[in-house]
C-alpha positions as CSV (number, residue, x, y, z in Angstrom):
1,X,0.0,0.0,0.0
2,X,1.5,3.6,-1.1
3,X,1.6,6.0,1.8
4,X,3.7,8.5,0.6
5,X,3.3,11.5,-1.9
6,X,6.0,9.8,-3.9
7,X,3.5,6.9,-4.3
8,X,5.7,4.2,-2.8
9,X,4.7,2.0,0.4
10,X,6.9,2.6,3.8
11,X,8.7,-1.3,3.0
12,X,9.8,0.0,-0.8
13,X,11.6,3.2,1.5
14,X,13.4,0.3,4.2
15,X,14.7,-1.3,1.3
16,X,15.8,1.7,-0.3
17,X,17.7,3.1,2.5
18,X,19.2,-0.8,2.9
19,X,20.1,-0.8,-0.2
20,X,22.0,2.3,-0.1
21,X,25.2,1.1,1.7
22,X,27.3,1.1,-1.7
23,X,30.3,-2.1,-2.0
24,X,33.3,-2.1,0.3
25,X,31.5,1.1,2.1
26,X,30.2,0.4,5.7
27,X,28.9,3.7,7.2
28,X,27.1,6.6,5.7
29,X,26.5,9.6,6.8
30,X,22.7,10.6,7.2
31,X,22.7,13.2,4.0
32,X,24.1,11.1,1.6
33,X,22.7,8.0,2.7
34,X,18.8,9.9,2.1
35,X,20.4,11.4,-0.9
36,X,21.4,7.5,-2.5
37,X,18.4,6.2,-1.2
38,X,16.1,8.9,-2.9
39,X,14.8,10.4,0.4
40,X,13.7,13.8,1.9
41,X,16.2,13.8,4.9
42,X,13.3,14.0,7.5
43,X,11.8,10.8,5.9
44,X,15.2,9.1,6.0
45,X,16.2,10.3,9.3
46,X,12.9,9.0,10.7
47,X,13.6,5.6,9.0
48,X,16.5,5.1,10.3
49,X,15.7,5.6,13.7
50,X,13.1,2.8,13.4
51,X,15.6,0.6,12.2
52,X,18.1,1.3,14.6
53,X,15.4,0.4,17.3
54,X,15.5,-3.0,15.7
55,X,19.4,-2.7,15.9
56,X,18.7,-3.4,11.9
57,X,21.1,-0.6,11.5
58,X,23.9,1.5,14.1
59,X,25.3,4.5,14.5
60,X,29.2,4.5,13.6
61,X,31.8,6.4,14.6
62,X,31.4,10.3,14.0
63,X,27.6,10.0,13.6
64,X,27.5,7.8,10.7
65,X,24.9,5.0,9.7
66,X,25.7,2.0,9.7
67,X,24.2,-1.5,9.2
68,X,23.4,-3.4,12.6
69,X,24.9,-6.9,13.1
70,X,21.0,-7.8,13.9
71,X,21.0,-7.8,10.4
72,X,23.6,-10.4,9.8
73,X,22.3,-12.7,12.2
74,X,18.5,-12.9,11.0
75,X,20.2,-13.4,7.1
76,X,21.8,-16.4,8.6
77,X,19.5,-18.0,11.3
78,X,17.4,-19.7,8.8
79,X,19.1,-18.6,5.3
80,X,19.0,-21.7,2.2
81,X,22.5,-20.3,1.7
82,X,24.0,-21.0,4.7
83,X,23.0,-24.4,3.8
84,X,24.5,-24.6,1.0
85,X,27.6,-22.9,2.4
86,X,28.1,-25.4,5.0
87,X,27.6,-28.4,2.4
88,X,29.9,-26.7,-0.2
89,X,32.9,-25.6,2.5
90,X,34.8,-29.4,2.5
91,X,35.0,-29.9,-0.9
92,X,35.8,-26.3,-1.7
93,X,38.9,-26.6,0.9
94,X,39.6,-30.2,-0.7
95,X,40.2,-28.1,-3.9
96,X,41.2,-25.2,-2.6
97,X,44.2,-27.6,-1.3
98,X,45.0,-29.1,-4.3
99,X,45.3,-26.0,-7.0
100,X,45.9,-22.8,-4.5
101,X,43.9,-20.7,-6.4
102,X,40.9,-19.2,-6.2
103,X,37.7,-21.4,-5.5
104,X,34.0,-19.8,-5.3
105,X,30.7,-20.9,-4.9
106,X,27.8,-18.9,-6.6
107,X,23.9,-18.7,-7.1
108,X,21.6,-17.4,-9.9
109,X,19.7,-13.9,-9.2
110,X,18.1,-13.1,-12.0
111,X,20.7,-11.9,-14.9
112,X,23.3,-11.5,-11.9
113,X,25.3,-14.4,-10.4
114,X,25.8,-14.1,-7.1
115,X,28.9,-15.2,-4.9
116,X,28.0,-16.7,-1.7
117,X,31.7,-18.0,-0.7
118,X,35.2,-17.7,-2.3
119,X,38.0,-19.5,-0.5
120,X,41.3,-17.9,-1.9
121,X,45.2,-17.1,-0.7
122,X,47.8,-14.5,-0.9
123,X,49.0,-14.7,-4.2
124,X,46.3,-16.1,-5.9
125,X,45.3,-15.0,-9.3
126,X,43.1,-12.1,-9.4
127,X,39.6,-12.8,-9.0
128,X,37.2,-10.2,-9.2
129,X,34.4,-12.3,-7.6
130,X,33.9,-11.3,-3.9
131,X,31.6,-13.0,-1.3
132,X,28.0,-11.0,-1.4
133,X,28.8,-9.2,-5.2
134,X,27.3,-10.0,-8.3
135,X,28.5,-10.4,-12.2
136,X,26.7,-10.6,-15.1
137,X,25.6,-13.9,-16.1
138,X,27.6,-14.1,-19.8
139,X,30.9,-13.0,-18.2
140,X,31.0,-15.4,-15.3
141,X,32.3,-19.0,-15.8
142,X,29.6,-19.6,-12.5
143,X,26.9,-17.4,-14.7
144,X,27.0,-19.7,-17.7
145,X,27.2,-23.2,-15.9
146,X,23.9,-22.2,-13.9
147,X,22.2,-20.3,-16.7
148,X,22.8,-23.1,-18.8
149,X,21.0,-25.4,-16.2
150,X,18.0,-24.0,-16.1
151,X,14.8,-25.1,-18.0
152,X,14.6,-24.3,-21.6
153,X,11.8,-21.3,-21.0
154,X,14.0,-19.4,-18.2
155,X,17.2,-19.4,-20.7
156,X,14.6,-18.2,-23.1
157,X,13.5,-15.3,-21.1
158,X,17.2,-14.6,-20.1
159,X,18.0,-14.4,-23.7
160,X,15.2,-12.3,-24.8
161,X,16.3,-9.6,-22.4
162,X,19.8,-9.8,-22.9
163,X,22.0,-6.8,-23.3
164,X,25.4,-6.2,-23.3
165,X,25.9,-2.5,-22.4
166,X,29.7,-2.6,-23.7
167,X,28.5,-4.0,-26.9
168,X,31.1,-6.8,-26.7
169,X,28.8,-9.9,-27.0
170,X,25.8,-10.6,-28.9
171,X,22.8,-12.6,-27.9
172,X,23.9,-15.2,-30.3
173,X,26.8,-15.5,-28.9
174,X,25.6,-16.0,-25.0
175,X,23.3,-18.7,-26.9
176,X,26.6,-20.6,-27.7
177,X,28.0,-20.2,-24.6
178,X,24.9,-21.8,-22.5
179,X,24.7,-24.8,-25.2
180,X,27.8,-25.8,-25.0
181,X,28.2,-25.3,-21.4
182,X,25.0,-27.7,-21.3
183,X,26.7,-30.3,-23.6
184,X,30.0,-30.6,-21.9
185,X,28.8,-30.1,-18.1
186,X,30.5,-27.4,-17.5
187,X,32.0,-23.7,-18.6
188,X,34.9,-21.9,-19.3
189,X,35.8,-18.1,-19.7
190,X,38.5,-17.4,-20.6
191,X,40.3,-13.8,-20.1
192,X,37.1,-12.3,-20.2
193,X,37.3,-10.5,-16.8
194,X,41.4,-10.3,-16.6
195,X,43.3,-10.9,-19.7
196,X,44.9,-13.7,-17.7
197,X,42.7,-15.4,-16.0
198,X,40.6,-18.2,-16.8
199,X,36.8,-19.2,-15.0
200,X,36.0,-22.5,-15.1
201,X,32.3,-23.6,-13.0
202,X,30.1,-26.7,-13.0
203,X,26.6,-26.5,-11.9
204,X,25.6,-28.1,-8.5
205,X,22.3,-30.0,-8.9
206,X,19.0,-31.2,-7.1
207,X,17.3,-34.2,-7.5
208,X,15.5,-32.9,-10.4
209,X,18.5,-32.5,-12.5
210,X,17.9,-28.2,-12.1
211,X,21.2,-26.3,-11.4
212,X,21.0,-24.2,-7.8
213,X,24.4,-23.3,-7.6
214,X,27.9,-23.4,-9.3
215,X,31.2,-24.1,-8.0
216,X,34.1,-22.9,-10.2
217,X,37.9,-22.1,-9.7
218,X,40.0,-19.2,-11.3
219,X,43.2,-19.8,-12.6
220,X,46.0,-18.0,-14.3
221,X,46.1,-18.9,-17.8
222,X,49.4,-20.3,-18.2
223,X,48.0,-22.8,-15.3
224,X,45.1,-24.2,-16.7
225,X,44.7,-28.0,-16.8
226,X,41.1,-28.7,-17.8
227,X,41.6,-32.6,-17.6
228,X,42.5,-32.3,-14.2
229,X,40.0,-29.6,-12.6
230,X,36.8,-30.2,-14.5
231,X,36.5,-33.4,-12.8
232,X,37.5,-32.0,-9.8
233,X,34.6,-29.4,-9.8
234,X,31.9,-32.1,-10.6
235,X,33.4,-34.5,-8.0
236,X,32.7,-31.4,-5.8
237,X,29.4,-30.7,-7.1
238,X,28.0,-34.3,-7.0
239,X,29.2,-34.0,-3.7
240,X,27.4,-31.1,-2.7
241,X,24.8,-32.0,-4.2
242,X,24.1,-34.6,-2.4
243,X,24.5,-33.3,1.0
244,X,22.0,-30.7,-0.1
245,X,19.1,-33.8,-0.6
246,X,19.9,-35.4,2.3
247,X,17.5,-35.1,4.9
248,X,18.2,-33.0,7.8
249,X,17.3,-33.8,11.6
């Protein structure tokens, strides 16, 4: 229901001023979080001091706004992802061991992948994926393996919509990728992100055959020894998957 002159309803202005903490930034100060969050300050001041009663969100240091560690711990009490964290930790670390690069775990939001858990060491290859941030789904390794798990009408949809605001890659193209992701079990990038780097994911799978995650390494180039890690990964994601169906309690 819209109570606002604006015409949106008092949960779309939570989420806005939620949503306003920008990457790698953890406080705000009150104007310019009401400024990204598209708020009169007297709205934004008054939300935030609803929140805050909630410890949903803090005050920092020199007056700034932070958000409240309340809000970690309700995302994890009961989050599907911290299942799948805790099933997909061991056979990350088994691999993780073995190449000492860079391992992550991902899951599909809409044209986004999102990373859920990277395990990684100093000196590792760059890796541009980072626990909590999202990629497009055509330059991801992780993006492709899960797009190209899902049913035939959702690729469809994806494909319909695609655009590629650098105008590097064409729809056609992305359609390639996912079929032959599909065929071989699994997808490779390579320097798409970094010059140097190459992704390579498998999808993680349910009992119904549907991909609901992606586990994936990155490697440097020069490094790269599909034989040996592709069956790796799907080791790993037969693993995971099937501590993921088995029952619990």
């Amino acid at each position: 229901m819209a109570n606002s002159s604006s015409g949106d309803s008092v949960i779309d202005r939570v989420v806005r001023v939620l949503e306003a903490f920008p990457e790698g930034v953890s406080a705000l100060p009150l104007t310019e979080l009401a400024d990204r969050a598209g708020l009169p300050l007297t709205s934004a001041h008054r939300i935030v001091s609803q929140l805050a009663l909630h410890r949903l969100l803090e005050q920092a240091p020199g007056g700034k706004i932070q958000l409240g560690l309340r809000l970690w711990e309700l995302v994890n009490r009961n989050s599907p992802i911290l299942v799948l964290r805790q099933a997909a930790l061991p056979f990350m670390d088994d691999i993780h061991q073995v190449l000492n690069q860079n391992v992550n775990l991902a899951v599909l939001q809409g044209d986004d992948v999102l990373f859920v858990e990277r395990l990684s060491r100093r000196g590792s290859v760059a890796n541009r994926a980072k626990v909590a941030g999202r990629m497009p789904v055509h330059i991801s390794s992780a993006g492709v393996a899960l797009m190209a798990g899902q049913p035939r009408h959702a690729q469809n949809e994806y494909l319909s919509r695609f655009y590629d605001p650098s105008g590097r890659t064409t729809v056609d193209h992305v359609r390639q990728l996912l079929a032959t992701a599909a065929e071989r079990g699994f997808a490779e990038l390579a320097g798409v992100v970094d010059p140097d780097t190459w992704g390579i994911a498998v999808p993680v799978e349910d009992r119904q055959g549907l991909a609901v995650a992606a586990i994936g390494v990155v490697v440097p180039i020069a490094e790269v020894r599909i034989h040996q890690i592709v069956p790796a990964l799907k080791t790993a994601a037969r693993g995971i998957g099937r501590q993921l169906a088995a029952p619990t309690g």
